[in-house]
C-alpha positions in Angstrom: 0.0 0.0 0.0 1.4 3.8 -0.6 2.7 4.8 2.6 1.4 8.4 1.1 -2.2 7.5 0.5 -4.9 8.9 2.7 -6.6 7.5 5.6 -10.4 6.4 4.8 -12.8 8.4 7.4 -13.9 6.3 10.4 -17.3 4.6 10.6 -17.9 7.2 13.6 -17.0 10.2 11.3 -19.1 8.7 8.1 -22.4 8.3 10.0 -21.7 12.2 11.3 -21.0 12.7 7.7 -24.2 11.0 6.4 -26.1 12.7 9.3 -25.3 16.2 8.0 -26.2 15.4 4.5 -29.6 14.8 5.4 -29.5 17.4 7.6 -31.0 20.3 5.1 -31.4 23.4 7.8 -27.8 24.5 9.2 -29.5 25.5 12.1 -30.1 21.7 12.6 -26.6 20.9 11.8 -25.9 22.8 14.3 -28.2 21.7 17.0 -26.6 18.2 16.1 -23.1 19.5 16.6 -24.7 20.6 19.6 -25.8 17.3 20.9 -22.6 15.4 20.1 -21.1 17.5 22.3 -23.3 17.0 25.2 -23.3 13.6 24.6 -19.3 13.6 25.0 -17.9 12.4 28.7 -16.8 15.6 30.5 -13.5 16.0 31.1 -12.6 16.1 34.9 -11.2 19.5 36.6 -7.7 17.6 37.5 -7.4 17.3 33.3 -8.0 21.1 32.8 -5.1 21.9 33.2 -1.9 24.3 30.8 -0.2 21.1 29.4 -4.0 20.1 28.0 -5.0 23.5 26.7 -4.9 23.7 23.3 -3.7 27.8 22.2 -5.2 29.0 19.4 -8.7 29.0 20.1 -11.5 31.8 21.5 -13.3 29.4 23.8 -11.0 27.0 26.4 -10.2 24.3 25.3 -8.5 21.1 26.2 -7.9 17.7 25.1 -6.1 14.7 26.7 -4.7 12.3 24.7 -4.5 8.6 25.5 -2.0 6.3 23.8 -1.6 2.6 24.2 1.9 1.4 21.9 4.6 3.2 21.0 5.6 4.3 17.4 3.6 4.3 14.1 1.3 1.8 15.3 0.6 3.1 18.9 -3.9 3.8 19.2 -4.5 7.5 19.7 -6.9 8.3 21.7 -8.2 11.5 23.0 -11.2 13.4 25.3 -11.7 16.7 24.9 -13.7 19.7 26.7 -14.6 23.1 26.2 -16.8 26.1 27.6 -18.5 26.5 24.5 -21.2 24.0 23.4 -20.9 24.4 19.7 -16.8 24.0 20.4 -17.5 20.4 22.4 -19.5 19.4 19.4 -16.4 20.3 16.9 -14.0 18.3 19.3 -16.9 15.4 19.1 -17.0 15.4 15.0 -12.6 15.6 15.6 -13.0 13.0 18.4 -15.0 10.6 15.5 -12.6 11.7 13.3 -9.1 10.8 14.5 -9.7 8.9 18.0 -8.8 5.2 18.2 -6.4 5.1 14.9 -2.7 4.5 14.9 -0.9 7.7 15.1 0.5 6.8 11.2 -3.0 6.8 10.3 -4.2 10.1 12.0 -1.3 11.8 10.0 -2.5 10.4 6.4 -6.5 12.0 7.5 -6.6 15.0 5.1 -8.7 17.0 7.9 -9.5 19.6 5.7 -11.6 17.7 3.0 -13.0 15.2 5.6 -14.5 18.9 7.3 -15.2 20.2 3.9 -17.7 17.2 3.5 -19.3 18.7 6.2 -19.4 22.2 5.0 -18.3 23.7 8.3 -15.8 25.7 7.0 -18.9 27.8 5.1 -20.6 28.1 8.5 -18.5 28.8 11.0 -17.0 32.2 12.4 -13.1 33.1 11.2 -12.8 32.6 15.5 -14.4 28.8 15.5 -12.5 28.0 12.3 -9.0 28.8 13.8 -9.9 27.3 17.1 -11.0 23.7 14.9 -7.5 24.4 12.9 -5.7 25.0 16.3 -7.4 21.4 18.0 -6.4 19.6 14.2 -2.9 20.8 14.7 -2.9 19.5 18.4 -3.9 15.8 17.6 -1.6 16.1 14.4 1.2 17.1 16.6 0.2 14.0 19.4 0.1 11.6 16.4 3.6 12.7 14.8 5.3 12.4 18.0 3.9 9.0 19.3 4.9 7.7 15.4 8.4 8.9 15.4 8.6 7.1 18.8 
């Protein structure tokens, strides 16, 4: 296989994908971003912390990553949190995304076109679209370091 090639999307990310096609209203997209975020795990207080914070982004943020392996192979995982409700739902689509794949993997998912499926770049403010670029460049940067081991 090309080393190069992309990643297909998750399972996760395709039924959020599918979801949003049928999804005609934006203002229902957006209630469904909504409740993937509130159906996210919060992240406890002890996890809130500078070394989770991810810069970059209006609202707070944090994620926690959680790797089992070492190297190309080692299973990113991640939980995420935010003050913003529409923010917990982007780290939700991100979390479906790029959570539970090999870090080699997470760095072949073209982010930008499996987002531009969902049209959010059209939709959200210049604010919530560096904040998303900002959480994208944080689970990159998890995955390159767990695959260069």
């Amino acid at each position: 296989m090309d080393q190069t090639a992309a990643a297909p999307p998750s399972p996760a990310f395709e039924e959020i994908a599918e979801t949003f096609a049928f999804l005609d209203d934006w203002e229902d997209r957006y209630r469904h971003v909504i409740e993937l975020g509130r159906a996210m795990p919060p992240l406890e207080d002890a996890f809130r912390v500078p070394a989770t914070k991810v810069e970059g982004c209006a609202s707070q943020v944090w994620i926690l990553p959680e790797v089992e392996g070492t190297g190309p192979g080692a299973v990113v995982r991640f939980r995420g949190e935010s003050d913003a409700m529409i923010v917990r739902g982007l780290i939700a689509i991100l979390h479906a995304l790029y959570s539970g794949r090999p870090a080699a993997d997470i760095l072949k998912v073209d982010a930008r076109v499996e987002l531009d499926r969902l049209g959010l770049s059209d939709h959200l403010s210049s604010q919530r679209s560096n904040g998303l670029k900002a959480m994208v460049a944080r689970i990159r940067q998890i995955a390159a370091a767990e695959a260069a081991g």
